[in-house]
VEXDREN-2710 file (C-alpha; in Angstrom, 1 decimal):
% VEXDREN-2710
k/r/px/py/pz
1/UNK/0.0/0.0/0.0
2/UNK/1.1/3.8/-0.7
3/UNK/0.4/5.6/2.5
4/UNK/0.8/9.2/2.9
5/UNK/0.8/11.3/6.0
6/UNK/-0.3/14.5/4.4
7/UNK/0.6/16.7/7.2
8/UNK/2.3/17.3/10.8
9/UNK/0.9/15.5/13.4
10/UNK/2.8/18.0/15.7
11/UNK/5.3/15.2/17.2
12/UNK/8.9/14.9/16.1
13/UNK/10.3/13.2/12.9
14/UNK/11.7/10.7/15.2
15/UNK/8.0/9.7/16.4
16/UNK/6.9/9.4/13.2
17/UNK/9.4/7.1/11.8
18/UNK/9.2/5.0/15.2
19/UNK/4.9/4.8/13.9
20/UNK/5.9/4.3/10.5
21/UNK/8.4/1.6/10.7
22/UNK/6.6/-1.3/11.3
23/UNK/4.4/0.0/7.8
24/UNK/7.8/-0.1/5.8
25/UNK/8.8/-3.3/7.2
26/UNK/5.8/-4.5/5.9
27/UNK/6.5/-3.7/2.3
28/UNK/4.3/-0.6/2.2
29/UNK/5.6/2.5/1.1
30/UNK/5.3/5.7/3.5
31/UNK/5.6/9.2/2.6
32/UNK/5.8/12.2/5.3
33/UNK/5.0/15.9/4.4
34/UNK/6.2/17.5/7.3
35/UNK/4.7/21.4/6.3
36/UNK/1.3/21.9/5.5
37/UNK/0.2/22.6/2.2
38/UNK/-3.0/24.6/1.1
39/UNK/-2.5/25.2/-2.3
40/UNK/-5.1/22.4/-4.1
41/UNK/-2.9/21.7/-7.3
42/UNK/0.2/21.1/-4.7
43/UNK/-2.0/19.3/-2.0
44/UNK/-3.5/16.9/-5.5
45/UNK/0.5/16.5/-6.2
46/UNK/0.7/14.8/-2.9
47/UNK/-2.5/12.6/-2.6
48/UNK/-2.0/11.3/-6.6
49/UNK/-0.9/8.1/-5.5
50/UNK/-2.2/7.3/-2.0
51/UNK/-4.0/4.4/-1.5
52/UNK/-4.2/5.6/2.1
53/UNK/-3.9/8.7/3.9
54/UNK/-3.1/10.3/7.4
55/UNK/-4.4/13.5/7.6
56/UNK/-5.0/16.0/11.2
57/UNK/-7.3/18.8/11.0
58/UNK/-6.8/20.9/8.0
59/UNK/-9.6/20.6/4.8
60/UNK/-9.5/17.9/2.9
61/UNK/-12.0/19.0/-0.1
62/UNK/-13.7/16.6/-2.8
63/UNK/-12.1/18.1/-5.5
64/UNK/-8.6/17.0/-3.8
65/UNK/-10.0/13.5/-2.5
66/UNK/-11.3/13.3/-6.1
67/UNK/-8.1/13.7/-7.3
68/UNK/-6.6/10.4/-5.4
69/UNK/-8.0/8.2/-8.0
70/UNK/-6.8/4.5/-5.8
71/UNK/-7.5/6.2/-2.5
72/UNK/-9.2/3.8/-0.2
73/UNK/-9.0/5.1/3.6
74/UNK/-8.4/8.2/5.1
75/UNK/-7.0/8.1/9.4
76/UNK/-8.1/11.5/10.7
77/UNK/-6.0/12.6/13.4
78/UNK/-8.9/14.5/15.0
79/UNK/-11.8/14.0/16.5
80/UNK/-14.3/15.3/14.6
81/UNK/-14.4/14.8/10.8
82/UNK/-16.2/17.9/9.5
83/UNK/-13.3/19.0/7.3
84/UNK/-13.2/16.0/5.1
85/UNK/-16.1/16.0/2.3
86/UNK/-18.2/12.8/3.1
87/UNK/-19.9/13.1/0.1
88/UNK/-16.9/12.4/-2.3
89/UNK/-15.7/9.7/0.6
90/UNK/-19.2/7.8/-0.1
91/UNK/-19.0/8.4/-3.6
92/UNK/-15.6/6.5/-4.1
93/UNK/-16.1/3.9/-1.1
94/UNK/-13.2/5.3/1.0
95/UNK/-13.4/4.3/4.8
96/UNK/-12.5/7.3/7.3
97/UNK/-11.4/6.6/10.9
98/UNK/-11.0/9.2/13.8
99/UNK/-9.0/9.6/16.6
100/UNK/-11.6/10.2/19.1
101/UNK/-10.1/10.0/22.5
102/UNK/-6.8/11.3/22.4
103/UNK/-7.6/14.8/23.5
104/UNK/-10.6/14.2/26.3
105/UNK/-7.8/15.9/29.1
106/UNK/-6.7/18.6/27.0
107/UNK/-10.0/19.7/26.0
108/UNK/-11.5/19.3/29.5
109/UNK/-8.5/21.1/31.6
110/UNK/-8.6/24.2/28.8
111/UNK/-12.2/24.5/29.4
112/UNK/-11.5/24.7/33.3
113/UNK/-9.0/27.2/32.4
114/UNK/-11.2/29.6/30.6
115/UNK/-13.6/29.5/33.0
116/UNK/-11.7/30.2/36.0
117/UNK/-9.8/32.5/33.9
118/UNK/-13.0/34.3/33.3
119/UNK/-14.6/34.4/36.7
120/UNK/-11.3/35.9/37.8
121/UNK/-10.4/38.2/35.9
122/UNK/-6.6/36.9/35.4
123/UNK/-5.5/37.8/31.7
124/UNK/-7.0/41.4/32.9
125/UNK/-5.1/41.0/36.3
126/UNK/-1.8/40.3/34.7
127/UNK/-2.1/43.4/32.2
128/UNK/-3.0/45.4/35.9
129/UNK/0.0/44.6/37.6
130/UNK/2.3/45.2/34.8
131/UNK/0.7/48.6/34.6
132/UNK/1.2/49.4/38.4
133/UNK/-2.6/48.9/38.7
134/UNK/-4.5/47.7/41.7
135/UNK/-7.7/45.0/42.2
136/UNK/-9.8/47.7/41.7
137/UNK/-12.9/46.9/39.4
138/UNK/-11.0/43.1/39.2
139/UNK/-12.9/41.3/42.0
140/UNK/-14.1/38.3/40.4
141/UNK/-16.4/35.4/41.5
142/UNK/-16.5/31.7/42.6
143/UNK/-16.8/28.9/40.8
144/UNK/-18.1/26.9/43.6
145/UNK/-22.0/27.0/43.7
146/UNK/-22.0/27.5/40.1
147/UNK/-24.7/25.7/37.8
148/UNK/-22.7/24.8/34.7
149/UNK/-24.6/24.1/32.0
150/UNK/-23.0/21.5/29.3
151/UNK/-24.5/21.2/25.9
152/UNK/-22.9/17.6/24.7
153/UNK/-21.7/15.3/26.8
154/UNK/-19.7/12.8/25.1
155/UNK/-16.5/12.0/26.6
156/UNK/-15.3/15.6/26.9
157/UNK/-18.2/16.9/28.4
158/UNK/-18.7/14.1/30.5
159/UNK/-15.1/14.6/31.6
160/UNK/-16.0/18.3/32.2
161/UNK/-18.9/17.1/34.0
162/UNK/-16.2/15.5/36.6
163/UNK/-13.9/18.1/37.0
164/UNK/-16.6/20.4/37.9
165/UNK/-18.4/18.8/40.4
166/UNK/-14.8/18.7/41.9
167/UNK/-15.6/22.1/42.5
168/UNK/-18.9/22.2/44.2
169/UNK/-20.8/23.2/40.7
170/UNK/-24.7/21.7/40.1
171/UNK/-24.0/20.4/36.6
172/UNK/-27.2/20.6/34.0
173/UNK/-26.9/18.4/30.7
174/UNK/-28.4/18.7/27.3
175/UNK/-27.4/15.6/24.7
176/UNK/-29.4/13.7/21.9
177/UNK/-29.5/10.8/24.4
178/UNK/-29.1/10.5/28.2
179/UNK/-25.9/9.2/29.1
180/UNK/-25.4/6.4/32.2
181/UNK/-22.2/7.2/33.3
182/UNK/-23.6/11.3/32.7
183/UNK/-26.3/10.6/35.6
184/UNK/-24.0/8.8/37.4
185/UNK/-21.9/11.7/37.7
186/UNK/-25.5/13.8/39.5
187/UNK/-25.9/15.3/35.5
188/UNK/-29.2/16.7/35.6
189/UNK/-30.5/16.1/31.7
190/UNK/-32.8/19.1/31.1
191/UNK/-34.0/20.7/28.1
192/UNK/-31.5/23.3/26.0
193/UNK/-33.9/25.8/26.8
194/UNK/-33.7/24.8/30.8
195/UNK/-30.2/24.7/30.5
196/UNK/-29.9/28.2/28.7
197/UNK/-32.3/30.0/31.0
198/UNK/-30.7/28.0/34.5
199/UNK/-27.2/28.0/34.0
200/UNK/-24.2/30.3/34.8
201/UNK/-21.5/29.1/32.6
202/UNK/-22.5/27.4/29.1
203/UNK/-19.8/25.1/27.8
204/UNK/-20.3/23.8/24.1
205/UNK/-18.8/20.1/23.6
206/UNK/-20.7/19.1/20.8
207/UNK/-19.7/17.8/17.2
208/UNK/-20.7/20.0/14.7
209/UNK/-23.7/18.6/12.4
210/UNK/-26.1/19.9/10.2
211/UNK/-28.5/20.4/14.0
212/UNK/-26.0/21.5/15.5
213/UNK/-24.5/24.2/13.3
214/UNK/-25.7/27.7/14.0
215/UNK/-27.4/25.8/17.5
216/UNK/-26.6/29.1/19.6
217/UNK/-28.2/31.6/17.8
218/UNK/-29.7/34.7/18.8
219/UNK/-33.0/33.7/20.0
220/UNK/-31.6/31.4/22.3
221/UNK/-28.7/33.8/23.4
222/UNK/-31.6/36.0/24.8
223/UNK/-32.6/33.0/26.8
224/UNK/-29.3/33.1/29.1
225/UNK/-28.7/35.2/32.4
226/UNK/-27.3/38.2/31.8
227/UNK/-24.1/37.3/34.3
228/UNK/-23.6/34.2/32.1
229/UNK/-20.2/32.8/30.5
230/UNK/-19.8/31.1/27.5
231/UNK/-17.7/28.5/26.7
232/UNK/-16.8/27.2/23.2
233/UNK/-14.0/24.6/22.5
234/UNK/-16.7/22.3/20.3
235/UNK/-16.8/24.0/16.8
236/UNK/-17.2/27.8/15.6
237/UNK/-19.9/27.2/13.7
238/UNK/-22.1/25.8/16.1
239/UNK/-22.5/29.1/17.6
240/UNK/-23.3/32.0/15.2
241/UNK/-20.6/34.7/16.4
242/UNK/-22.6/37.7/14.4
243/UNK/-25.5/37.3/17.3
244/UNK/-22.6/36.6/20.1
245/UNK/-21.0/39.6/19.4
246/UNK/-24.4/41.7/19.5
247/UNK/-25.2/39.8/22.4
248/UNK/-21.9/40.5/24.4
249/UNK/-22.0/44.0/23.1
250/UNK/-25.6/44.7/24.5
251/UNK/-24.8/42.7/27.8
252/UNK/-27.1/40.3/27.3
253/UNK/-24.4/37.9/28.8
254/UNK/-21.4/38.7/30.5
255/UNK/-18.8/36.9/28.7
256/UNK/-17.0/34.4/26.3
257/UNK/-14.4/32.0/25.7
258/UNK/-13.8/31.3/22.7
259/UNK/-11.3/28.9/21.1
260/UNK/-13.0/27.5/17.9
261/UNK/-13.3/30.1/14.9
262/UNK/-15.7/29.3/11.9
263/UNK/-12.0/29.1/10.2
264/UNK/-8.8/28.2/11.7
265/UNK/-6.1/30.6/13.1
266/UNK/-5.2/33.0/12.0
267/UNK/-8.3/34.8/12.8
268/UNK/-8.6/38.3/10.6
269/UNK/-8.8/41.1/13.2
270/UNK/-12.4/42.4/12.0
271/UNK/-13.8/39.3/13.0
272/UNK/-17.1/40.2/15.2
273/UNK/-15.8/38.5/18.3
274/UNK/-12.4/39.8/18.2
275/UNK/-14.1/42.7/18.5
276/UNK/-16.7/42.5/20.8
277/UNK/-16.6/43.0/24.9
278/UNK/-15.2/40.9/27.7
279/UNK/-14.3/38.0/24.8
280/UNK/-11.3/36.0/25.7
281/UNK/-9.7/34.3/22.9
282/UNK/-7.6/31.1/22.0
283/UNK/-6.6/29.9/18.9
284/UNK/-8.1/26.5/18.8
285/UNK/-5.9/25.2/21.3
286/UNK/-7.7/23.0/23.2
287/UNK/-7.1/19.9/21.7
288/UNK/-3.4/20.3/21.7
289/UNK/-1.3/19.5/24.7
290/UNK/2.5/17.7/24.2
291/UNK/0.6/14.8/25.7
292/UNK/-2.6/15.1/23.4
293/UNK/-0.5/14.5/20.5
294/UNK/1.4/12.3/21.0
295/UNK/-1.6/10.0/21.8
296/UNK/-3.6/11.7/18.6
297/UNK/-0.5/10.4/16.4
298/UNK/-0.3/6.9/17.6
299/UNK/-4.0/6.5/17.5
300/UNK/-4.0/7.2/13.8
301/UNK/-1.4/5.6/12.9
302/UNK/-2.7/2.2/15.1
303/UNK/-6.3/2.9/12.7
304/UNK/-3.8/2.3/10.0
305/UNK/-2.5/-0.6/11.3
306/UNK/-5.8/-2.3/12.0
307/UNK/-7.7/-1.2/8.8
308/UNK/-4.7/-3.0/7.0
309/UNK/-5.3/-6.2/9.1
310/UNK/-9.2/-6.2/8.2
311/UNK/-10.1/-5.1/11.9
312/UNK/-11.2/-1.3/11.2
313/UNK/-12.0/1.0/14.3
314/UNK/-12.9/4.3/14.8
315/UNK/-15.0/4.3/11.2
316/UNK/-17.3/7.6/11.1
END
């Protein structure tokens, strides 16, 4: 088999060719692009041949799956698979794994970041003291007693979940099916509009899918408490930042943390949320911890492994 890992997995060279090995020693052939290419005649160049390919999270297009006429399964280090076009995938019968899993920690412990972050005030208390400021206008508030709302709650959000009630927070759910270990956790599954209207801090964990996208629109940004945070390291476009931005900029809510973009980094400075009030921004970040990838590489590469041995996992 020709197998091409299209771009960097954000591990060394060595770690790669530790992953690879075992494919050449096979008899396959492996090829590593270790920059990322966007230009489509250049990014066709490199996918001509594959029969399979490793790819992490930037767009993979029809026109440039198309193009890999003997392509026949695609390892996505990432968790969701929104970037690659399913429809040309189902079209030519090509397989596509995930890597769900590998960044569950990251995501969870960013998401704790931001909020406390948020409630106190820290990126603004930093930029105080270096400006021989004082706490003045900085006092924040607790997390503990909080009611956190969480909107998806697979394995990050159940993680989350955990975390949380660490913390002394009431924890309201909101997921397409009522989760086991979610209750076991003291989840209370309540309605999105419950969770909108109760909650102090809204954290998004959901995969972005044709119900989900645009999910936190206007109408149901009116629906939260005014003093209310929130939280998006799911995908940009399940929230529409047009109505944030108006939102935060009226003080309908209080604040936002924002990591996912409806493109990746970089983000162009006129972007609404960029420049709206009390936003605090990461560029999609949350997935990526030395850790994280590490585990994100050799779970791709192990979907390689066990595609090739007829034992597929992970298919979306």
């Amino acid at each position: 088999m020709n197998i091409v890992l299209l771009e960097p997995l954000g591990v060394s060279e060595e770690k790669i060719t530790n992953l690879s090995d075992q494919l050449k020693n096979g008899g396959h052939t492996f090829t590593y692009y270790s920059s990322v290419e966007t230009d489509g005649e250049k990014l066709k160049q490199r996918v001509k041949d594959a029969e399979i390919l490793i790819i992490a999270n930037n767009p993979l297009p029809a026109d440039i799956i198309k193009s890999a006429k003997n392509l026949k399964y695609i390892s996505v280090a990432f968790t969701g698979v929104d970037h690659v076009d399913k429809k040309a995938c189902d079209e030519m019968v090509i397989k596509v794994s995930n890597s769900s899993g590998y960044a569950t920690e990251s995501v969870a412990e960013l998401t704790l970041g931001l909020i406390l972050s948020s409630l106190r005030n820290i990126v603004q208390c930093d930029d105080v003291v270096r400006k021989e400021g004082t706490k003045a206008g900085l006092i924040g508030n607790e997390l503990n007693g909080k009611t956190i709302g969480i909107v998806g709650t697979g394995a990050i959000g159940l993680r989350v979940a955990e975390i949380l009630k660490v913390f002394g927070c009431r924890i309201h759910g909101y997921s397409r099916t009522v989760k086991e270990a979610g209750l076991k956790l003291g989840i209370e599954y309540v309605s999105l509009e419950e969770l909108l209207k109760g909650s102090d801090i809204v954290s998004l964990h959901t995969p972005l899918t044709d119900e989900t996208t645009g999910l936190i629109n206007k109408e149901r940004l009116e629906m939260m408490k005014k003093n209310s945070i929130l939280i998006n390291v799911a995908r940009g476009k399940v929230v529409d930042s047009n109505a944030l931005a108006e939102a935060l900029n009226n003080d309908k809510i209080a604040g936002a943390c924002i990591d996912v973009f409806e493109m990746e980094p970089p983000i162009p400075q006129n972007h609404a949320l960029l420049n709206a009030k009390n936003v605090l921004a990461t560029p999609h970040i949350a997935f990526a911890t030395k850790e994280s990838m590490i585990k994100r590489a050799e779970t791709a590469f192990d979907n390689v492994y066990s595609w090739l041995s007829g034992e597929p996992k992970n298919i979306m």
